[in-house]
N, C-alpha and C positions, 0 to 999 in steps of 0.2 A: 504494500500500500504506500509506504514511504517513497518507495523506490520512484512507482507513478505518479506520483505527486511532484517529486522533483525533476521529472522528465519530463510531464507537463507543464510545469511552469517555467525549465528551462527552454522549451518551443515554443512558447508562447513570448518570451523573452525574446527569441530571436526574430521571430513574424515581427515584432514590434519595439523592435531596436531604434528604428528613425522616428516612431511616435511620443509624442511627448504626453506621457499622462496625469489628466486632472491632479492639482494636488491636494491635497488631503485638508478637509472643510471642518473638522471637528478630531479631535483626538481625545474622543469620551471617554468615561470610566471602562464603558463597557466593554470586554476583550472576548471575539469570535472566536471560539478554542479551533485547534488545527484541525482537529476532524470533523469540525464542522464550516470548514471555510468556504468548501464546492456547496455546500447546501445552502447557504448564508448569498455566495453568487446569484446562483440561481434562484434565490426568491427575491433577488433588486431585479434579474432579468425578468422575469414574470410578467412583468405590468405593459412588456411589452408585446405579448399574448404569440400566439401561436404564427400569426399572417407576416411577421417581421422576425426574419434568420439574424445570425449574430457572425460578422465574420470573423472578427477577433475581439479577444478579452484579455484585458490583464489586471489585477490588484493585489496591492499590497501596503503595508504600511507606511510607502511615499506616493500613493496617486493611486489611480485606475484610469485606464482608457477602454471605450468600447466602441466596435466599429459595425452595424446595422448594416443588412441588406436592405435594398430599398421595396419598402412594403407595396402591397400590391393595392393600397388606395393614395389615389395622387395628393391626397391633401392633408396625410399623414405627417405632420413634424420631426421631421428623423432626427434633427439635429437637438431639438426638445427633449425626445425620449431617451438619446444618447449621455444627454446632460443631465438628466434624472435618474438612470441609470448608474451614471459612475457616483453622484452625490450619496445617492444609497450604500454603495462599496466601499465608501469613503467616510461613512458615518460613526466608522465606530476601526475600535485597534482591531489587529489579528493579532492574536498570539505567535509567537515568533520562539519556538522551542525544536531542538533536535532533539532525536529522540534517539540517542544508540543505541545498540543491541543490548538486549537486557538480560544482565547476568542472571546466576543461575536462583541467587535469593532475592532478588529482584523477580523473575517471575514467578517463582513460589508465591510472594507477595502479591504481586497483581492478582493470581486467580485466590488468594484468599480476600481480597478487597472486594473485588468482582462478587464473590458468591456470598459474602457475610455482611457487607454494606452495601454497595451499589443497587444490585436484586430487589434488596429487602425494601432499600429508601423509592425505589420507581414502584412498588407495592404499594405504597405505602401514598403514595402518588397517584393510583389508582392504576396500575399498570402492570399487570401479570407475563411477563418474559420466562419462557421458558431456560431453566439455564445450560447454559452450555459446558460440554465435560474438559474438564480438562485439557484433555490428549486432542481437542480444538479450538480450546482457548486462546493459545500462541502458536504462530505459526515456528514450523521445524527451523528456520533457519535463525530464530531467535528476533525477528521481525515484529510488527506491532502486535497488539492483541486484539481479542474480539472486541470490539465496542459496540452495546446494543443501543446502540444511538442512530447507525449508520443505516441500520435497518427500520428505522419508524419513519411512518408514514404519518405522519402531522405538522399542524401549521410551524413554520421556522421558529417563531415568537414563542410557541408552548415547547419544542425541544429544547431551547435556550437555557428556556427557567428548567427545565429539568434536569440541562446538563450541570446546571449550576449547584441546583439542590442535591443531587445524587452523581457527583463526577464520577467519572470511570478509572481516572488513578489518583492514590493519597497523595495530600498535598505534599510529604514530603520526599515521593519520587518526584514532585514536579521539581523539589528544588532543586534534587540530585540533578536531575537529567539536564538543568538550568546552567547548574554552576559548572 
């Protein structure tokens, strides 16, 4: 997952090398956690509905640019929906964490995290997840873990507050993985 992430935002980097993108309107409290940053895109793209393609995209914690096919009514504002568009990506921080491969008490840790907090607090939350075993939790090559975030199918706004209230790893691998 990491891997994709940095390949596609490394091509997307280079598509839009000569583009200059919006710079950043607000730098609120709020911070889009990494594995939520492609879902967090995609609900500023949204508003620009189905009839209008996207040719290129890029954001991050210096700008965003976004570059619109041309809709199929002529009195569409593209350039409106483009600038509304990037202000939305630009609303708020990403999170900006690497994640290395996670040792071996390290991932003992996460699936103990995962199964005795996280589960229980999205329960709790009203959200019944089946849990996942172990021997699928992290992938073999010591790569990220499952994150049952990735998989819900709800508005951007209510995943947010739930990644917030029930995160998927203890605050203090975040510092680890930080520092």
């Amino acid at each position: 997952m990491r891997m994709r992430t940095i390949v596609a935002a490394a091509a997307l980097g280079v598509l839009l090398a000569g583009c200059t993108p919006a710079s950043r309107s607000l730098d609120g409290p709020l911070v889009i956690p990494q594995e939520l940053a492609w879902r967090y895109a995609m609900f500023c793209v949204e508003p620009a509905g189905e009839s209008v393609g996207v040719t290129s995209l890029t954001w991050s914690n210096t700008g965003a640019h976004i570059e619109l096919e041309a809709p199929d009514d002529p009195t569409a504002d593209l350039a409106a929906l483009e600038t509304s568009i990037e202000e939305c990506l630009t609303e708020y921080r990403y999170e900006d964490r690497v994640n290395p491969a996670a040792t071996v008490y390290e991932r003992a840790e996460l699936y103990e995290y995962y199964s005795g907090v996280t589960l229980p607090c999205l329960a709790r939350q009203g959200l019944e997840i089946e849990p996942v075993p172990r021997e699928f939790f992290l992938a073999p090559d010591g790569g990220e873990p499952w994150n049952p975030y990735l998989g819900l199918d709800l508005p951007f706004e209510r995943l947010l507050e739930l990644y917030s209230a029930c995160p998927p790893r203890p605050s203090y691998l975040e510092t680890a993985a930080a520092g």
